[in-house]
Each structure stands twice: as C-alpha cells, then as structure tokens.
mmCIF file as Biopython writes it, N, C-alpha, C and O atoms, coordinates in Angstrom:
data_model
#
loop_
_atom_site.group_PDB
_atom_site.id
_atom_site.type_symbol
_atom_site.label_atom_id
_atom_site.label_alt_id
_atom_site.label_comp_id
_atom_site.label_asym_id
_atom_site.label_entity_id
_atom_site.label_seq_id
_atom_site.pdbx_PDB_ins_code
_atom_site.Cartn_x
_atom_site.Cartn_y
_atom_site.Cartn_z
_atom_site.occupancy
_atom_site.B_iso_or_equiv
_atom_site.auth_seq_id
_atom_site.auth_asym_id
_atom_site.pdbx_PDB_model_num
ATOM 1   N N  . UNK A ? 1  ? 83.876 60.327 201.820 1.0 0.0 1  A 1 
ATOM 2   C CA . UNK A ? 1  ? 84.481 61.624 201.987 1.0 0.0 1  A 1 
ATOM 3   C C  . UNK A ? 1  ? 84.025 62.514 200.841 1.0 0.0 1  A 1 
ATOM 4   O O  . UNK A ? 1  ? 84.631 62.599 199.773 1.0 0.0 1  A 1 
ATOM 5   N N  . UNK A ? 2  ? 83.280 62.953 201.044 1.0 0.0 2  A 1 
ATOM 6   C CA . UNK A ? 2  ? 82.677 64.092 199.958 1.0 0.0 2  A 1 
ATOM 7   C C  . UNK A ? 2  ? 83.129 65.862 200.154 1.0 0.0 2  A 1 
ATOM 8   O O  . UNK A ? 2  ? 82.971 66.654 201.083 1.0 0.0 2  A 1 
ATOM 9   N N  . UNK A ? 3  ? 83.636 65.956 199.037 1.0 0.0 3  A 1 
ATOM 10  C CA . UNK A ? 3  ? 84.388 66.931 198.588 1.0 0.0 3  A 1 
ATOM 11  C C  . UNK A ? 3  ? 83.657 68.264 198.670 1.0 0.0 3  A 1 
ATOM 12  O O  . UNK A ? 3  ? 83.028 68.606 197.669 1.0 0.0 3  A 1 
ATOM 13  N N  . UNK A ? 4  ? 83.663 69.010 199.673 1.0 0.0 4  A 1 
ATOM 14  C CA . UNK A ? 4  ? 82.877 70.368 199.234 1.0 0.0 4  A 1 
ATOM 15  C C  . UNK A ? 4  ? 83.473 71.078 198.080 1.0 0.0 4  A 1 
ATOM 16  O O  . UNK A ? 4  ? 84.544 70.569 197.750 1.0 0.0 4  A 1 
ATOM 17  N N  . UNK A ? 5  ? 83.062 72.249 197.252 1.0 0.0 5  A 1 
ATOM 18  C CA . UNK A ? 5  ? 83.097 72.918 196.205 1.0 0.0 5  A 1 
ATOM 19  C C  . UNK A ? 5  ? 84.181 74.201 196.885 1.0 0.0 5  A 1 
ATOM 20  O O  . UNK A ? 5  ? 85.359 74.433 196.613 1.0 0.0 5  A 1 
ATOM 21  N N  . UNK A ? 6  ? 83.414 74.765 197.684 1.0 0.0 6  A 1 
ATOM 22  C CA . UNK A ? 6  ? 84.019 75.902 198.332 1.0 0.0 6  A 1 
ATOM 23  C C  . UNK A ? 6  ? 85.740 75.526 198.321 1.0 0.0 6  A 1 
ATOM 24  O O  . UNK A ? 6  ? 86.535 76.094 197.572 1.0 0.0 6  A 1 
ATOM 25  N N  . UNK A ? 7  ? 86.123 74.425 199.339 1.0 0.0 7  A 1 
ATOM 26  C CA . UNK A ? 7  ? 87.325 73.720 199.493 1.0 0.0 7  A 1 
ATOM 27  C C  . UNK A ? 7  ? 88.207 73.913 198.313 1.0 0.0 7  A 1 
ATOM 28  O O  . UNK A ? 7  ? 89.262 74.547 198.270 1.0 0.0 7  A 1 
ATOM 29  N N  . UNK A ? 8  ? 87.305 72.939 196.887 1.0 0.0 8  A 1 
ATOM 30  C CA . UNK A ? 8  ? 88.327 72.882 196.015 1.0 0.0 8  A 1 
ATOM 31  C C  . UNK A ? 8  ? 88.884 74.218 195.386 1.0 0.0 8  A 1 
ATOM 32  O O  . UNK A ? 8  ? 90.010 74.513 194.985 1.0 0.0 8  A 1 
ATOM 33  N N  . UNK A ? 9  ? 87.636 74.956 195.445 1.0 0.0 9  A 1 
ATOM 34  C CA . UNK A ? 9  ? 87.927 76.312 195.097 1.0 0.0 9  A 1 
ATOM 35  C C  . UNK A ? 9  ? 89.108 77.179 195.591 1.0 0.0 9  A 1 
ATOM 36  O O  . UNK A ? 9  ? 89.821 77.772 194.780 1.0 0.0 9  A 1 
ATOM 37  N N  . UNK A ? 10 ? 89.289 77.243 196.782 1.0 0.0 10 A 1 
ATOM 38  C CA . UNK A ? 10 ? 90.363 77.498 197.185 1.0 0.0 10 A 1 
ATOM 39  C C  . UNK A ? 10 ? 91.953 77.441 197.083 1.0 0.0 10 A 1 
ATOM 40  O O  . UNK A ? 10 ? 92.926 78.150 197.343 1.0 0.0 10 A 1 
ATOM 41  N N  . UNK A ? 11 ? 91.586 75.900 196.433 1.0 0.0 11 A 1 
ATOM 42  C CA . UNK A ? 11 ? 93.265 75.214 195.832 1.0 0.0 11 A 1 
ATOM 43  C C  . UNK A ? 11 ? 93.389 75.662 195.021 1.0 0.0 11 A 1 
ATOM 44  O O  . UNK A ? 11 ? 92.466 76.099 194.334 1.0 0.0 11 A 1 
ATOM 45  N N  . UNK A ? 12 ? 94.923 75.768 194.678 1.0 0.0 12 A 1 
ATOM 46  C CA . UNK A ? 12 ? 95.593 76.844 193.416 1.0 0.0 12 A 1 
ATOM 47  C C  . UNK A ? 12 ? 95.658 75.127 192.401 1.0 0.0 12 A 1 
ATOM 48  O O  . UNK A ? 12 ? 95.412 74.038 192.920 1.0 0.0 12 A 1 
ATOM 49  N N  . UNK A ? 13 ? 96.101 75.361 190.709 1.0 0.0 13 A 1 
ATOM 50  C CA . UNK A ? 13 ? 95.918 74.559 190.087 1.0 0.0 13 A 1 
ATOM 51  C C  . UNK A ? 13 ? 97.264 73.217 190.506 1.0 0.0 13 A 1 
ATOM 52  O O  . UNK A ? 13 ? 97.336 72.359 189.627 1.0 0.0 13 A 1 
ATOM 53  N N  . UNK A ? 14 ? 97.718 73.124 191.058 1.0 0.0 14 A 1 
ATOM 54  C CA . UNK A ? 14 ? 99.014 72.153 191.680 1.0 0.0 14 A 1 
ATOM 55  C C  . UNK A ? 14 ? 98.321 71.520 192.265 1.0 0.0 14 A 1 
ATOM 56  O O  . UNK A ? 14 ? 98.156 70.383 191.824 1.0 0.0 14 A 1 
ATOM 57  N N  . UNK A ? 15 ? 97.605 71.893 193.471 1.0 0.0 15 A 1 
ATOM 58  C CA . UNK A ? 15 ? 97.070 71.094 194.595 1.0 0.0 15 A 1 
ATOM 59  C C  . UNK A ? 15 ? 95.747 70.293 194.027 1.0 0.0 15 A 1 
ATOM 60  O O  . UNK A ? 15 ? 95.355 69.171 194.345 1.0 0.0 15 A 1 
ATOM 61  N N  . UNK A ? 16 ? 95.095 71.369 192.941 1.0 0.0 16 A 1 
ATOM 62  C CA . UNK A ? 16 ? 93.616 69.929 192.704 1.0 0.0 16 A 1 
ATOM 63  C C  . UNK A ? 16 ? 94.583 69.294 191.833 1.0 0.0 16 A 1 
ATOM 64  O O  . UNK A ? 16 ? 94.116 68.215 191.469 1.0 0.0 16 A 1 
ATOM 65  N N  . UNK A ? 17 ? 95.621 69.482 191.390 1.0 0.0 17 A 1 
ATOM 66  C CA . UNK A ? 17 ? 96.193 68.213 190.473 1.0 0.0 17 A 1 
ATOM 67  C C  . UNK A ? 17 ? 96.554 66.719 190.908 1.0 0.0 17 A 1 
ATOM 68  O O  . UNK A ? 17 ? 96.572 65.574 190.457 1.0 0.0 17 A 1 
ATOM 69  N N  . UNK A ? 18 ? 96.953 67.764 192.577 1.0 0.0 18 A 1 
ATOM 70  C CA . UNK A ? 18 ? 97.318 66.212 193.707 1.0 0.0 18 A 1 
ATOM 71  C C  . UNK A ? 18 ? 95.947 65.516 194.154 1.0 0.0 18 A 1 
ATOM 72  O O  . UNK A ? 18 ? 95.727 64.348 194.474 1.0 0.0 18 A 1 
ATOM 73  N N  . UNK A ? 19 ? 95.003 66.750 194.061 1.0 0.0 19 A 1 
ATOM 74  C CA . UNK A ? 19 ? 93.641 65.961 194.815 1.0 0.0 19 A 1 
ATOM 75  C C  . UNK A ? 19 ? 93.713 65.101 193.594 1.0 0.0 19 A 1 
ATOM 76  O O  . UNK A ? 19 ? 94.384 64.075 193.485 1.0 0.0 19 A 1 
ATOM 77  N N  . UNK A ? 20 ? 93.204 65.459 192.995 1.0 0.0 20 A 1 
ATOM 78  C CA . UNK A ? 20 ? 92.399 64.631 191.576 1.0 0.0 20 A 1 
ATOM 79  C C  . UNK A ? 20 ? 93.143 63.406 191.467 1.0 0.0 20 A 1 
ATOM 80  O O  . UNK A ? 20 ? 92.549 62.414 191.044 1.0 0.0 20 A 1 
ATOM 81  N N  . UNK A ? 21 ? 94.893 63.296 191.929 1.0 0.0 21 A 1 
ATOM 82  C CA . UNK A ? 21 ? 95.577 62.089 191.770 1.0 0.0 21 A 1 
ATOM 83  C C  . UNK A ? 21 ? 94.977 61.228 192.283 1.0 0.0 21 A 1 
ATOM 84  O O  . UNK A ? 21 ? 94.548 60.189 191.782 1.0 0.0 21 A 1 
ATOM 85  N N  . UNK A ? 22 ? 94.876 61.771 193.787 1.0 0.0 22 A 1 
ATOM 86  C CA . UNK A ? 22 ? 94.592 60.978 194.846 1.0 0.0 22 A 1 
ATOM 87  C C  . UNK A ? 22 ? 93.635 60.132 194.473 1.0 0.0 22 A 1 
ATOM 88  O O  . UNK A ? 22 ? 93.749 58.916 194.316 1.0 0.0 22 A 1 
ATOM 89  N N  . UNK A ? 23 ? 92.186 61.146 194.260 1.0 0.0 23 A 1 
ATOM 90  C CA . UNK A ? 23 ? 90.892 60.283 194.221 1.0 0.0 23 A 1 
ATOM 91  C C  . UNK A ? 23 ? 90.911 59.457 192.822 1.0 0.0 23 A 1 
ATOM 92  O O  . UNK A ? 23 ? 90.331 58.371 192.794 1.0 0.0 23 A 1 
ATOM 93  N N  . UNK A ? 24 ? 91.490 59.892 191.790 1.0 0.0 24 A 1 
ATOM 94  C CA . UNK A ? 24 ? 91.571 58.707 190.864 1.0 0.0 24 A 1 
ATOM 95  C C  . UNK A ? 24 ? 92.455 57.490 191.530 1.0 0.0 24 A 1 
ATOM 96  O O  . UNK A ? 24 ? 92.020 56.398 191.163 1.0 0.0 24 A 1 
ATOM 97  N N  . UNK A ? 25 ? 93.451 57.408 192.309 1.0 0.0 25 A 1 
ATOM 98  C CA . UNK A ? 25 ? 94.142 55.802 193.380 1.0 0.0 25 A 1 
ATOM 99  C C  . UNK A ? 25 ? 92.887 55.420 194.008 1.0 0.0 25 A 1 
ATOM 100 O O  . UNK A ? 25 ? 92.366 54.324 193.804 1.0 0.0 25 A 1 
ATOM 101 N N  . UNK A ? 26 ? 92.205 56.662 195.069 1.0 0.0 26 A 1 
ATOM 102 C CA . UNK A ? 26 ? 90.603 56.345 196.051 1.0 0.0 26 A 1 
ATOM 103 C C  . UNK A ? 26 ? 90.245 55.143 195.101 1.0 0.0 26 A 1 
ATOM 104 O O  . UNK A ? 26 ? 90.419 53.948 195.339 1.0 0.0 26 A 1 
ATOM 105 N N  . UNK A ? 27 ? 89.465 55.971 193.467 1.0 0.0 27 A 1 
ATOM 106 C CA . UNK A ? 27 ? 88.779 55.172 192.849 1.0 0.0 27 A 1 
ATOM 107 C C  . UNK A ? 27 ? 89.318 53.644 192.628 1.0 0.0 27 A 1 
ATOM 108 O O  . UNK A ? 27 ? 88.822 52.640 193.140 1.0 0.0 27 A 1 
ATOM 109 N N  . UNK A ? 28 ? 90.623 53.703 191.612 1.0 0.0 28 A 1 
ATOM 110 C CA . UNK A ? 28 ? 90.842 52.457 191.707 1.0 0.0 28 A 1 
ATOM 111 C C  . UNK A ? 28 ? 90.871 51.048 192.549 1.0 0.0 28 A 1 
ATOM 112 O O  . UNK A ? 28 ? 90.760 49.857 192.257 1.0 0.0 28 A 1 
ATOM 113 N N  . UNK A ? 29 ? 91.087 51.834 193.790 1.0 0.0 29 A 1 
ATOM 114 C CA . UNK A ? 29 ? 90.876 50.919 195.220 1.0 0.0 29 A 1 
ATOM 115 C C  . UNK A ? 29 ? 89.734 50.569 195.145 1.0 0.0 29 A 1 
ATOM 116 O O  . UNK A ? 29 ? 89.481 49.378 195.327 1.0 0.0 29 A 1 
ATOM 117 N N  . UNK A ? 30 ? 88.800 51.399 194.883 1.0 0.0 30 A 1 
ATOM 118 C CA . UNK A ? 30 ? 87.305 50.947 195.317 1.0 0.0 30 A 1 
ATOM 119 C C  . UNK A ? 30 ? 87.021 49.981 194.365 1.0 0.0 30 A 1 
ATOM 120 O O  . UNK A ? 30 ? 86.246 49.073 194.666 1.0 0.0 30 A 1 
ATOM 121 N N  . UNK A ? 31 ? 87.698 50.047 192.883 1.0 0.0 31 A 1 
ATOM 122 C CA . UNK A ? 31 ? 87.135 49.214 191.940 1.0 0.0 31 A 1 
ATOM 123 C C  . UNK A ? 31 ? 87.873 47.726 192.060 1.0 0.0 31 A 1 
ATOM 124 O O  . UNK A ? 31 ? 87.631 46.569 191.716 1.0 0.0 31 A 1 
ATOM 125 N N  . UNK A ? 32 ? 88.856 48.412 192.714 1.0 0.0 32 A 1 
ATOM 126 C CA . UNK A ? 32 ? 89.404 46.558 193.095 1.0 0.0 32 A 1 
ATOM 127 C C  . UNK A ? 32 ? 88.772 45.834 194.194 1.0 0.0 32 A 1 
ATOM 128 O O  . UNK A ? 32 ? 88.705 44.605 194.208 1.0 0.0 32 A 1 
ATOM 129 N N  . UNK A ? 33 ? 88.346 46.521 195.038 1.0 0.0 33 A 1 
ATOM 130 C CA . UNK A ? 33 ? 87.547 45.739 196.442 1.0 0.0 33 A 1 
ATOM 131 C C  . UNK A ? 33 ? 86.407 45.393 195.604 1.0 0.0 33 A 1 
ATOM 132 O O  . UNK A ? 33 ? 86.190 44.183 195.543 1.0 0.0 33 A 1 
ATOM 133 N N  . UNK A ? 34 ? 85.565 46.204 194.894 1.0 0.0 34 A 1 
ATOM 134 C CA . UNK A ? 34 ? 84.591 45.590 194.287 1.0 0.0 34 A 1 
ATOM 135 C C  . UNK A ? 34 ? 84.236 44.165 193.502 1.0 0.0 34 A 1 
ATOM 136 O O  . UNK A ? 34 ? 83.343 43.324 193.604 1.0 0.0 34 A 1 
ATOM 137 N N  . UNK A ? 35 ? 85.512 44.358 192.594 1.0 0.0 35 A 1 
ATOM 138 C CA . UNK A ? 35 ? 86.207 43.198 192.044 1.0 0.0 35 A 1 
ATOM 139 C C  . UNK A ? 35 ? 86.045 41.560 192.541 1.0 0.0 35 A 1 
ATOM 140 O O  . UNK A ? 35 ? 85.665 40.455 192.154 1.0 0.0 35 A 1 
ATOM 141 N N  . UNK A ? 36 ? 86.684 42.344 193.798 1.0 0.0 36 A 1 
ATOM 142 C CA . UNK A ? 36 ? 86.767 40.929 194.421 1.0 0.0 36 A 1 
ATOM 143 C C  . UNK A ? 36 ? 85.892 40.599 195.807 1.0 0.0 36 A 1 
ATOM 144 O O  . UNK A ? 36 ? 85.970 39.782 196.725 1.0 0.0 36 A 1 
ATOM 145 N N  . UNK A ? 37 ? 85.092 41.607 195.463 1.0 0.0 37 A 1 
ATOM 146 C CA . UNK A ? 37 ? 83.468 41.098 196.406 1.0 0.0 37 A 1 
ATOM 147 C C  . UNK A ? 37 ? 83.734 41.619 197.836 1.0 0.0 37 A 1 
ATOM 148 O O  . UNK A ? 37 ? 82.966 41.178 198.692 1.0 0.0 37 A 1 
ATOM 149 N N  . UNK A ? 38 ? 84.742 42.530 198.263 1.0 0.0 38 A 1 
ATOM 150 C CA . UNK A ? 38 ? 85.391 43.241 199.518 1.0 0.0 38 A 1 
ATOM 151 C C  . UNK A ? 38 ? 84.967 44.318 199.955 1.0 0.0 38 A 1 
ATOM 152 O O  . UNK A ? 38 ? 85.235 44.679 201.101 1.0 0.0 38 A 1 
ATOM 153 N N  . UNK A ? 39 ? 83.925 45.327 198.794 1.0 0.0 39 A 1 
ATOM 154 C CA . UNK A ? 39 ? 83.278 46.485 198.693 1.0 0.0 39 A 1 
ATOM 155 C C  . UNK A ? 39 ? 81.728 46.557 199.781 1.0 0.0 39 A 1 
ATOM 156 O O  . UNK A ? 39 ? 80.561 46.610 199.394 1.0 0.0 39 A 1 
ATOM 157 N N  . UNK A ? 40 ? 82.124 46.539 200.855 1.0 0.0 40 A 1 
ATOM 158 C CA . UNK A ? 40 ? 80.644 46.452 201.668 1.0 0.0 40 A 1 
ATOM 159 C C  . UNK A ? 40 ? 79.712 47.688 201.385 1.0 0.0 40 A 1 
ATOM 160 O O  . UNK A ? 40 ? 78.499 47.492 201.313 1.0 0.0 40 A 1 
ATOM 161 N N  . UNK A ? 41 ? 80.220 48.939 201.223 1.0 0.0 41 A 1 
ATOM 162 C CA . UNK A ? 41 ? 79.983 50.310 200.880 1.0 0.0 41 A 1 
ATOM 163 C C  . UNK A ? 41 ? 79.934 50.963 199.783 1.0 0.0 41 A 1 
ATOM 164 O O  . UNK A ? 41 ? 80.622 51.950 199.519 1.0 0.0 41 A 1 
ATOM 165 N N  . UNK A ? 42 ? 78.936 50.336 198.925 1.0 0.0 42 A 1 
ATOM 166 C CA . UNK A ? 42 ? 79.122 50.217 197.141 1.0 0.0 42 A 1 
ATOM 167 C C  . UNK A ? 42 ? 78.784 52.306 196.894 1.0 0.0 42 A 1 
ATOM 168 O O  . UNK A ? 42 ? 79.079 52.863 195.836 1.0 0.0 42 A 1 
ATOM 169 N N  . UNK A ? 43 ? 78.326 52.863 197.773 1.0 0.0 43 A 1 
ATOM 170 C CA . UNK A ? 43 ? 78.632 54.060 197.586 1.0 0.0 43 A 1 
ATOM 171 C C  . UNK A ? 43 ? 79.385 54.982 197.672 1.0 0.0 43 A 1 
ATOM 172 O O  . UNK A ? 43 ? 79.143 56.141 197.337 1.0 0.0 43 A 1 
ATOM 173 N N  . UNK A ? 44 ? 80.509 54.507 198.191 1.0 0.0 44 A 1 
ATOM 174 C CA . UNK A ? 44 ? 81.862 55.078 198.239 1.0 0.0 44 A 1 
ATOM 175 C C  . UNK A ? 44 ? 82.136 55.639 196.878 1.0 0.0 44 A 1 
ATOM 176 O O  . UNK A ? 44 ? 82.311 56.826 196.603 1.0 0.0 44 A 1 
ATOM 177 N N  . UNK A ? 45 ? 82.152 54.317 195.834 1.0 0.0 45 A 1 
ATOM 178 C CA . UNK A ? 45 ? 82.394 54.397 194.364 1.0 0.0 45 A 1 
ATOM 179 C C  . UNK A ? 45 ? 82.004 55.622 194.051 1.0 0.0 45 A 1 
ATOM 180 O O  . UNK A ? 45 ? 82.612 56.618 193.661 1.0 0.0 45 A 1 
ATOM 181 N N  . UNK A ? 46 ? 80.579 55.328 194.350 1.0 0.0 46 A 1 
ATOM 182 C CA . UNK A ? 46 ? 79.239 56.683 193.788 1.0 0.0 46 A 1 
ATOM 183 C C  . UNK A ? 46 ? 79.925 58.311 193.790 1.0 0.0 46 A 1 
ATOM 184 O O  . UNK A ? 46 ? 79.886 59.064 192.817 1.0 0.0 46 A 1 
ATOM 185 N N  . UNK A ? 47 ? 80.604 58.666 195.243 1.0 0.0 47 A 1 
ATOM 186 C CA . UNK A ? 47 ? 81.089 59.341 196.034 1.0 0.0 47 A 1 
ATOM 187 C C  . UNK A ? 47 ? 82.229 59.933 195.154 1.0 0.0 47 A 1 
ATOM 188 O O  . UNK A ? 47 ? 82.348 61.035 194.618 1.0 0.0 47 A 1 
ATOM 189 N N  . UNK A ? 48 ? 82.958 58.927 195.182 1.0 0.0 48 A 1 
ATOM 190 C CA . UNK A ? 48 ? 84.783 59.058 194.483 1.0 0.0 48 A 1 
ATOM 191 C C  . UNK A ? 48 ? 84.387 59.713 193.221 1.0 0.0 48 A 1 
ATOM 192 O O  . UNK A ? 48 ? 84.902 60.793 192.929 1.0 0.0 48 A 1 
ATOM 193 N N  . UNK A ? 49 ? 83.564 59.185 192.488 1.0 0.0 49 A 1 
ATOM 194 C CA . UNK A ? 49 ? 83.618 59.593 191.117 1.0 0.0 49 A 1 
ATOM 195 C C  . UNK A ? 49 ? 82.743 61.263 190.748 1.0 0.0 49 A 1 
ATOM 196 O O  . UNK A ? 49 ? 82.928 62.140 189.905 1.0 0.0 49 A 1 
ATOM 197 N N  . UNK A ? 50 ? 81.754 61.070 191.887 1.0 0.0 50 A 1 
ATOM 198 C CA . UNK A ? 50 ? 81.100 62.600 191.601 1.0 0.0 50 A 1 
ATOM 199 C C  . UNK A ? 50 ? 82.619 63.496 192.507 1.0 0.0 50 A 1 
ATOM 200 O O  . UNK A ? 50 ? 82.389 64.682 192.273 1.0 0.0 50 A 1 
ATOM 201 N N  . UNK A ? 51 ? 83.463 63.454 193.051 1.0 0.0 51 A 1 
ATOM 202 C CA . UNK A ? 51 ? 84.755 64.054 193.580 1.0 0.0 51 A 1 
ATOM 203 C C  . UNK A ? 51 ? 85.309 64.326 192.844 1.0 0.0 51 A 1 
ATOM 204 O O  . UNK A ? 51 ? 85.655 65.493 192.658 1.0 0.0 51 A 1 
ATOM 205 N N  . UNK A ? 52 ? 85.576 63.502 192.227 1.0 0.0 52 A 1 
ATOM 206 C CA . UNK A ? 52 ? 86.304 63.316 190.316 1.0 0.0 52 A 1 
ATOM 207 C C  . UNK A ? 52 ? 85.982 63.954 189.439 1.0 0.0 52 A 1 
ATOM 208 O O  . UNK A ? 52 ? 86.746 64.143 188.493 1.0 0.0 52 A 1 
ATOM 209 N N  . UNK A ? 53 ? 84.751 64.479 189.490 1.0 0.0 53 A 1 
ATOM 210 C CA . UNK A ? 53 ? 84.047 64.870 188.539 1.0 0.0 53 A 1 
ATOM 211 C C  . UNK A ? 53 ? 84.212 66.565 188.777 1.0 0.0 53 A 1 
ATOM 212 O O  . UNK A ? 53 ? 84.636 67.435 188.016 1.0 0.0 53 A 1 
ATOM 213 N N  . UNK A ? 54 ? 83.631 66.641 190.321 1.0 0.0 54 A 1 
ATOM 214 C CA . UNK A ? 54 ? 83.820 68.143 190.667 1.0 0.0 54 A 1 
ATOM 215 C C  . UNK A ? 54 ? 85.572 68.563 190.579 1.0 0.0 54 A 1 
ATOM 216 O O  . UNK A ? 54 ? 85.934 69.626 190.076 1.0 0.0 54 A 1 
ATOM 217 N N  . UNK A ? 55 ? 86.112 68.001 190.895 1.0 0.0 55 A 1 
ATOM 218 C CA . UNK A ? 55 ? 87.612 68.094 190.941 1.0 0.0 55 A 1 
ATOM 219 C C  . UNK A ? 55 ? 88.050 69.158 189.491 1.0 0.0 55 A 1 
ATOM 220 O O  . UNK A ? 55 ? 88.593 70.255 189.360 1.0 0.0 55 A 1 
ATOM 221 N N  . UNK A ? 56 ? 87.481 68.146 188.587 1.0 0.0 56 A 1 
ATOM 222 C CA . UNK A ? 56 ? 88.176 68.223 186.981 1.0 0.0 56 A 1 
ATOM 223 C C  . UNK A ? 56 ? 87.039 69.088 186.653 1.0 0.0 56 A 1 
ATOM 224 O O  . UNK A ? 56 ? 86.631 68.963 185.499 1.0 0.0 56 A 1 
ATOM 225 N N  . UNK A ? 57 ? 86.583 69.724 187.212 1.0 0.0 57 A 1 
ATOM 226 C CA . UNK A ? 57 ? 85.304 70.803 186.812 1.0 0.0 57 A 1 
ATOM 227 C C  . UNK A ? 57 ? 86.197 72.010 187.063 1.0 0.0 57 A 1 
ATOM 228 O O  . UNK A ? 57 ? 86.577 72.656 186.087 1.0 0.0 57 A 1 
ATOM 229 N N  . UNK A ? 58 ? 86.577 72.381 188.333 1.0 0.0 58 A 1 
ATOM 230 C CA . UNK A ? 58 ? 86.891 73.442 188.990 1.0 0.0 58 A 1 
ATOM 231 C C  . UNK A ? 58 ? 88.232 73.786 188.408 1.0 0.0 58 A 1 
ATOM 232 O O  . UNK A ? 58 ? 88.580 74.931 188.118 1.0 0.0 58 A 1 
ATOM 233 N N  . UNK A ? 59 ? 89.098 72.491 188.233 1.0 0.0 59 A 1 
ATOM 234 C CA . UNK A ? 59 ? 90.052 72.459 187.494 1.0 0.0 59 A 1 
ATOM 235 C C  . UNK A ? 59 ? 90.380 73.360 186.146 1.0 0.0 59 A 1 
ATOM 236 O O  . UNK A ? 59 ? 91.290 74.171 185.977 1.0 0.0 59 A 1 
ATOM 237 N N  . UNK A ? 60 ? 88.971 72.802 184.937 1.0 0.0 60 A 1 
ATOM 238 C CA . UNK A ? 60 ? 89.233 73.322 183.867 1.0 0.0 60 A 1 
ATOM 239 C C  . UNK A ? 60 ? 88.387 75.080 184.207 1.0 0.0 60 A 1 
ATOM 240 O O  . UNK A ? 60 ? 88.761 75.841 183.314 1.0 0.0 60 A 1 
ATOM 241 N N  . UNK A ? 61 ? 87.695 75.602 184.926 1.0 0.0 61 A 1 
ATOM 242 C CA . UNK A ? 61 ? 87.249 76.483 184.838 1.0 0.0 61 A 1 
ATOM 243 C C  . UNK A ? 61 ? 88.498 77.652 185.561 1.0 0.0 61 A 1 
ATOM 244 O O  . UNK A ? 61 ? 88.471 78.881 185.493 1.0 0.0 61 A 1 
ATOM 245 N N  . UNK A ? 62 ? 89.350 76.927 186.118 1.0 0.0 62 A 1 
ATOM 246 C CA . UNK A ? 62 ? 90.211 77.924 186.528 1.0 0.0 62 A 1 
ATOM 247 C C  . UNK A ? 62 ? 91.481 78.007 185.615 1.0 0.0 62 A 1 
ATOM 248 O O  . UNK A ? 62 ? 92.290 78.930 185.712 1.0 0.0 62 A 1 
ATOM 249 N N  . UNK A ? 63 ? 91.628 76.720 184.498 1.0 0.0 63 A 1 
ATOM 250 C CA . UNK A ? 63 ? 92.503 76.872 183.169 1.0 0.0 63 A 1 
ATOM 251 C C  . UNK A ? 63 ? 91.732 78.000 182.434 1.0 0.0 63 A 1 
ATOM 252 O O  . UNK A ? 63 ? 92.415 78.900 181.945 1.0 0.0 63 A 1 
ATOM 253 N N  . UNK A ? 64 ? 90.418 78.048 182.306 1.0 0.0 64 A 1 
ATOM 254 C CA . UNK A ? 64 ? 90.056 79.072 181.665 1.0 0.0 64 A 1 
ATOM 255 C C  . UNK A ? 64 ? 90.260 80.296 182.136 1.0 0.0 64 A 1 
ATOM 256 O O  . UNK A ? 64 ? 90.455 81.154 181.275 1.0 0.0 64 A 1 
ATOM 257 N N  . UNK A ? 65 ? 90.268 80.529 182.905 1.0 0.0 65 A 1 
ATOM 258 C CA . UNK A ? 65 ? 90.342 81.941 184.113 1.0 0.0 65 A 1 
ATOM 259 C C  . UNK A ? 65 ? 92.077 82.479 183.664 1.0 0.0 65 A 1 
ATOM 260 O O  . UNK A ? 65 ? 92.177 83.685 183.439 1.0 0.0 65 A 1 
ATOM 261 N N  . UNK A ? 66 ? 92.986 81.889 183.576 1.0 0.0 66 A 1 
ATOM 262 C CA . UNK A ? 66 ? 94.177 82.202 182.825 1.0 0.0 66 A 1 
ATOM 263 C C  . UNK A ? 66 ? 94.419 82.218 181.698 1.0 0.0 66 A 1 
ATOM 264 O O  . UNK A ? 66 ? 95.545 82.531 181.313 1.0 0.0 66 A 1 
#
C-alpha cells in the first residue's frame, strides 16, 4: 500500500499522526512475520518504511508552516 504525497498532504496534523501510528504497527507486523520466516513479500517492509518516512516528512514541514 503505497502512500501517495498528494493524500498525505491533505491531512490536517491529527490525522498523519494516526497514519504514521498505524504504519509504524504495519511495520512492526512486518518485522515480526519476518522474524519468524512468515514474510513471503519482503517488500512490503521496503514499502512501510519509505510511508514512514514520507509521513514524518509532510508532518514536520507542516509543524513548520505554523
């Protein structure tokens, strides 16, 4: 599930707080299937974390914006 930019943009700072929850649980899931050899789709990980990444991007640029 890859995160368009436009999307996050849209969310006021509450809602990427819930995204960003979310996909940091996504991540952990993925790192536990991995764990235990359950991860058939080792790019999911790849996925979650560039989400993560854009998430907490858009995030701090709109802390700056206030």
């Amino acid at each position: 599930m890859k995160l368009k930019v436009k999307d996050l943009r849209a969310k006021n700072p509450v809602e990427l707080q819930r995204e960003l929850l979310d996909l940091l649980r996504a991540r952990f899931g993925l790192r536990m299937q991995q764990a235990t050899q359950q991860l058939s789709n080792t790019a999911q990980l790849r996925n979650t974390r560039r989400d993560i990444a854009r998430a907490k991007t858009i995030l701090g640029e709109k802390a700056r914006q206030s």
